[in-house]
C-alpha positions as CSV (number, residue, x, y, z in Angstrom):
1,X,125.9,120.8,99.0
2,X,122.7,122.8,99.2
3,X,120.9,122.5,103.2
4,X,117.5,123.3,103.9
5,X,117.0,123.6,107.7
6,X,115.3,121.4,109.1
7,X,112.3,123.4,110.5
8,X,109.7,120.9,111.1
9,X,111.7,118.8,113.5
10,X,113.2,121.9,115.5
11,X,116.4,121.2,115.4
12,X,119.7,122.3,114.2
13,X,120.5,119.5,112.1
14,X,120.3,120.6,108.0
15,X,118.1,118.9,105.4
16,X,119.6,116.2,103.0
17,X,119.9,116.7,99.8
18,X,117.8,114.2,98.4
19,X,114.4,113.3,100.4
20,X,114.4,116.4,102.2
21,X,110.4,116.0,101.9
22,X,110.5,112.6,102.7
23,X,112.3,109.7,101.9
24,X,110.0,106.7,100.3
25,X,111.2,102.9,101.3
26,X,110.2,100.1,98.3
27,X,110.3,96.7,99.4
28,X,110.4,95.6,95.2
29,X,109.7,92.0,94.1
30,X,112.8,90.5,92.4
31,X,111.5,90.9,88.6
32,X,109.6,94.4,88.8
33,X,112.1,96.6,87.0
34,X,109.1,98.9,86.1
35,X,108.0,100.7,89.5
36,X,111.6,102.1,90.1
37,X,112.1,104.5,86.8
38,X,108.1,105.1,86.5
39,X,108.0,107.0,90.0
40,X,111.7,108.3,89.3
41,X,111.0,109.9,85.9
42,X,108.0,112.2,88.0
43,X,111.4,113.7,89.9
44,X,108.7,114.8,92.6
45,X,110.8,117.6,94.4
46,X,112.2,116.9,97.8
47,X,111.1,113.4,98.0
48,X,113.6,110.2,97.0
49,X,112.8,107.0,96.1
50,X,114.9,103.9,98.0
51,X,114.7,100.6,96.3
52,X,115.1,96.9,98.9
53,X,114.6,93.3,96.5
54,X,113.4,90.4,97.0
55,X,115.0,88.0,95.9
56,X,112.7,85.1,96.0
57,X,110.0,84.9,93.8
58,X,107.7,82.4,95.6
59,X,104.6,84.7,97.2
60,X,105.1,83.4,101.1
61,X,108.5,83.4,100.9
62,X,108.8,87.0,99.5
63,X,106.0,88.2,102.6
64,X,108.7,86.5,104.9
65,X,111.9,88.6,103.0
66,X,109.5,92.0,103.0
67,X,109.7,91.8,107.4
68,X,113.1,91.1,107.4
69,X,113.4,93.8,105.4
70,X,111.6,95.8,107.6
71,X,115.1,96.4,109.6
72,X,117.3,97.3,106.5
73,X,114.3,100.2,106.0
74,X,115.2,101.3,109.4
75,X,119.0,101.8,109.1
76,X,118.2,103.8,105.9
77,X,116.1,106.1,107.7
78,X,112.8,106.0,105.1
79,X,109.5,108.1,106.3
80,X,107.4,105.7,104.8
81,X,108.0,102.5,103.2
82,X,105.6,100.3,100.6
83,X,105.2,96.6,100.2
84,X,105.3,97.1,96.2
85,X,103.4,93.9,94.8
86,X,100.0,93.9,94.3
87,X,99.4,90.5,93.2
88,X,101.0,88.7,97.1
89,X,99.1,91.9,98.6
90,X,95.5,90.7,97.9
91,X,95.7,87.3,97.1
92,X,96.2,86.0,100.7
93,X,93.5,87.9,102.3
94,X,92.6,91.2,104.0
95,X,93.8,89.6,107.4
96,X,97.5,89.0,105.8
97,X,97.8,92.4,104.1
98,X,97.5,94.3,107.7
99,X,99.4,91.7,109.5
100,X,102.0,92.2,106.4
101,X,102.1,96.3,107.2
102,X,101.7,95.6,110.7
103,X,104.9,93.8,111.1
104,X,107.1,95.6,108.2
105,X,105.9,98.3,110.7
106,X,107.6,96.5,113.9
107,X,111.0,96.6,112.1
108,X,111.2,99.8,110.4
109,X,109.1,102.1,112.3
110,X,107.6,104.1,110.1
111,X,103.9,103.9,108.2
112,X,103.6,101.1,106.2
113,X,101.3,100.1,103.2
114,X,100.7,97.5,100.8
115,X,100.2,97.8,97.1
116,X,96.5,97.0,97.1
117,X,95.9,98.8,100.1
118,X,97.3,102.1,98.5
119,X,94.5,101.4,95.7
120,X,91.7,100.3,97.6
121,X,92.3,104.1,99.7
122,X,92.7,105.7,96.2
123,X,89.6,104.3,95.0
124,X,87.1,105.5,98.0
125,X,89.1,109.2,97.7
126,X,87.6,109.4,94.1
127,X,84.3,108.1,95.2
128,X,84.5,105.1,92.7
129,X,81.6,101.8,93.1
130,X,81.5,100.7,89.3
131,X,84.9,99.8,88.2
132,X,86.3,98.6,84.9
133,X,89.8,96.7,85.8
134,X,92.6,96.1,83.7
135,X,95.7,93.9,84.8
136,X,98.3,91.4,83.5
137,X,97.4,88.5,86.0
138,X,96.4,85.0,85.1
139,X,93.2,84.8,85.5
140,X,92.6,82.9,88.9
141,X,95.1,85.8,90.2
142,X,92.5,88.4,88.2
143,X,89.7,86.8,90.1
144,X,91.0,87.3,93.4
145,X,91.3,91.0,92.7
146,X,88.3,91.6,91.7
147,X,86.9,89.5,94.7
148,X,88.9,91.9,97.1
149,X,87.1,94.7,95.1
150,X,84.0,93.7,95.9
151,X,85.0,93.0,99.3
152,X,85.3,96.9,100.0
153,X,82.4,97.9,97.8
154,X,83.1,98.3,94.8
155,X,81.2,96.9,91.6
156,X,83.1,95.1,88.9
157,X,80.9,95.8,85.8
158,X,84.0,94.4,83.3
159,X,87.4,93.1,83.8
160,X,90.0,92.1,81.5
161,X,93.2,90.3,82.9
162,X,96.4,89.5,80.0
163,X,98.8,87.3,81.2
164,X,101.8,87.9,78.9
165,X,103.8,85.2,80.2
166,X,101.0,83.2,77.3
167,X,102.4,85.4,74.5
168,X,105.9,84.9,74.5
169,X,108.3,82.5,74.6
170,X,109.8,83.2,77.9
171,X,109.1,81.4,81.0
172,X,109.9,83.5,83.5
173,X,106.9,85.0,84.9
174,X,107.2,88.7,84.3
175,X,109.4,89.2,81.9
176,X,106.8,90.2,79.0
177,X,104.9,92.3,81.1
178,X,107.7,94.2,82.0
179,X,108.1,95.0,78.9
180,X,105.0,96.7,77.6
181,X,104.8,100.0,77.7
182,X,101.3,102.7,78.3
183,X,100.2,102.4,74.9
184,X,98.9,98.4,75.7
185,X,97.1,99.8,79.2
186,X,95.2,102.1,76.6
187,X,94.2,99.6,74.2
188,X,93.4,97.8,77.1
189,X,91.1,99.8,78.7
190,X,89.4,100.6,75.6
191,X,88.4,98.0,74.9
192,X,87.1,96.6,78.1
193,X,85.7,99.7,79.6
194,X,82.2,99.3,80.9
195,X,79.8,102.6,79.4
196,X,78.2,102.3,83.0
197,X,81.5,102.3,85.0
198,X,82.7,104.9,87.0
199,X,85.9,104.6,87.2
200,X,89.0,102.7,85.6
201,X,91.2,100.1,87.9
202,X,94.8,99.4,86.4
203,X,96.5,96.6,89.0
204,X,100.1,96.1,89.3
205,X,103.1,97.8,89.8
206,X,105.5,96.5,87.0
207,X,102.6,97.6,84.3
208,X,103.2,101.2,83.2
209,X,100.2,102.8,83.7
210,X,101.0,106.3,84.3
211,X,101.8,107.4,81.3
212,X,97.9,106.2,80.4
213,X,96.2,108.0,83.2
214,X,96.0,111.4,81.4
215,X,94.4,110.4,78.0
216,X,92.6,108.0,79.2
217,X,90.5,110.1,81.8
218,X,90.2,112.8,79.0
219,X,89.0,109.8,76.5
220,X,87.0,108.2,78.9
221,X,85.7,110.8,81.1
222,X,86.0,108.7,84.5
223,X,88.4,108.6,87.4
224,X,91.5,106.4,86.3
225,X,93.7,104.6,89.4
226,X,96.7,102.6,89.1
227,X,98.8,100.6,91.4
228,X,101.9,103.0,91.0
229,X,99.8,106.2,91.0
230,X,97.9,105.1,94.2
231,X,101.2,104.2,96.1
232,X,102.7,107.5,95.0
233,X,99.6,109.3,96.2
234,X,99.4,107.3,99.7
235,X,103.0,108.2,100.3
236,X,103.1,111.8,99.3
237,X,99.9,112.6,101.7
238,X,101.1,110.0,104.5
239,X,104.1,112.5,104.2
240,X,101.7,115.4,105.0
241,X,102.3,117.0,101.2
242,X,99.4,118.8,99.3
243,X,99.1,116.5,96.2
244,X,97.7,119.4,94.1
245,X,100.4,121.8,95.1
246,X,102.9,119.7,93.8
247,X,103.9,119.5,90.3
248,X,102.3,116.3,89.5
249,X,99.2,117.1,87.0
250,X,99.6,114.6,84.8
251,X,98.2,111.9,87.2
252,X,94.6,112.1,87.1
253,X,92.0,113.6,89.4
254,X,93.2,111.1,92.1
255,X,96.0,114.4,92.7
256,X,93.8,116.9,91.7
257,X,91.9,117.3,95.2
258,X,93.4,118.9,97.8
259,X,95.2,117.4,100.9
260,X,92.3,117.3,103.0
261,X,90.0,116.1,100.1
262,X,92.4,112.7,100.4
263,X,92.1,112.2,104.1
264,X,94.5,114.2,105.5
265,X,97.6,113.0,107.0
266,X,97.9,109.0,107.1
C-alpha cells in the first residue's frame, strides 16, 4: 500500500490510504441517496468521504440519531463531520442548528457543521445580498428558508420551491426528488432568476446541483451556491486545503478564491 508520512502531526505513524488529507464524516438522512456519489464522483485527492444514516425520517427524531451519532464519528476517526440535511438544519431555528453542531461536537470531537450553516458561510464568502433560490421543499418548508436568509442578510428577490413528492405517484417523501438530475436545477433557475439578483441559492443536499453550477454561472453571470458545493467547500478549508489549488474548477467562483479569500482555517 502506498504511505505518505505523516508530517503535519510529527510523528512516525504513515498516512492512510484513503483520507490522507482528511477524512469527511456525513451524518446522511435515511432517503438522500444523492449527496454520497455527487461529492464521490469529484474524487478530491487525499480526502474520503464516510457515510452514518439515519434511519428515522421524522425531523426531531433524526436531530436525536445525528448526536448519538456523534460517537460512531469518533471511533471512525473523521476530521470533520457534516449534519447533511438542509431542510431539519433551518427549520427549527438558528438556536437548534448550533446546539445541533455543538453537541455532534461533544461526541465526535472534531468541527462540526450543519447543512445550512455551510451555505449561509458560502454565501457571505461570495459577498451575495440579492438571492434568487431554487429548492424542492413544500412550500411552508421553502418559506422557512428564505426566512433564515433574510435572517443573515440576505435579500430574496425570487424563489421558486418544487415539491416533487406532488408529481408522482409515490408517497414517500423524497423519492422523486432523488431522482432528477442537474438538467431540472437549470431549468429551474432559469426560469426564476431575478435580473436584479446577485447570486443564485440551490437548497438541499439530495438535489444534484453541481453538475449546474458551471453553466449556470456562465449563463447567468452571478455567483451560484449549493447545499452540496457549500458543505464540500466548508470541509475542504475547515481541513486547512487551498480550494483553488485543488483540482475542483468546475464548482463555481465559491472555489475559485483562495484559502484565505474563504476565511482561513475554520
Amino acid at each position: 500500500m502506498h504511505q505518505v508520512p505523516d508530517t503535519a502531526k510529527g510523528e512516525q505513524a504513515m498516512k492512510a490510504e484513503f483520507g490522507w488529507r482528511g477524512r469527511v464524516g456525513l451524518i446522511l438522512p435515511a432517503d438522500n441517496v444523492v449527496m454520497e456519489p455527487e461529492l464521490g464522483s469529484l474524487a478530491v485527492p487525499g480526502v474520503s468521504f464516510h457515510g452514518l444514516r439515519m434511519t428515522s425520517t421524522v425531523h426531531e427524531q433524526m436531530r436525536q440519531q445525528a448526536i448519538d451519532l456523534g460517537g460512531v464519528l469518533d471511533e471512525m476517526g473523521v476530521d470533520v463531520a457534516v449534519y447533511a440535511c438542509a431542510e431539519t438544519s433551518f427549520n427549527a431555528g438558528a438556536e437548534m442548528r448550533e446546539n445541533l453542531s455543538s453537541l455532534i461536537a461533544d461526541n465526535c470531537r472534531v468541527p462540526v457543521v450543519t447543512a445550512t450553516n455551510a451555505m449561509l458561510e458560502a454565501i457571505a464568502a461570495v459577498g451575495m445580498r440579492r438571492a434568487s433560490v431554487v429548492t424542492p421543499y413544500a412550500p411552508g418548508s421553502g418559506a422557512l428558508f428564505e426566512s433564515t436568509l433574510r435572517e443573515h442578510g440576505v435579500d430574496v428577490l425570487s424563489a421558486t420551491h418544487r415539491d416533487f413528492r406532488l408529481e408522482g405517484g409515490d408517497p414517500r417523501e423524497w423519492f422523486h426528488t432523488n431522482r432528477q438530475d442537474s438538467r431540472t436545477v437549470r431549468e429551474m433557475a432559469r426560469a426564476v432568476v431575478h435580473p436584479d439578483a446577485d447570486g443564485l441559492i440551490v437548497s438541499a443536499t439530495n438535489f444534484p446541483a453541481l453538475g449546474a453550477v458551471q453553466e449556470l454561472e456562465a449563463e447567468l453571470g452571478i455567483p451560484v451556491v449549493t447545499s452540496n458545493q457549500s458543505i464540500l467547500w466548508w470541509c475542504l478549508t475547515r481541513l486547512g486545503l487551498d480550494t483553488a489549488e485543488l483540482p475542483l474548477h468546475d464548482l463555481g467562483r465559491l472555489f475559485a478564491e483562495p484559502l484565505s479569500a474563504a476565511g482561513g482555517g475554520r
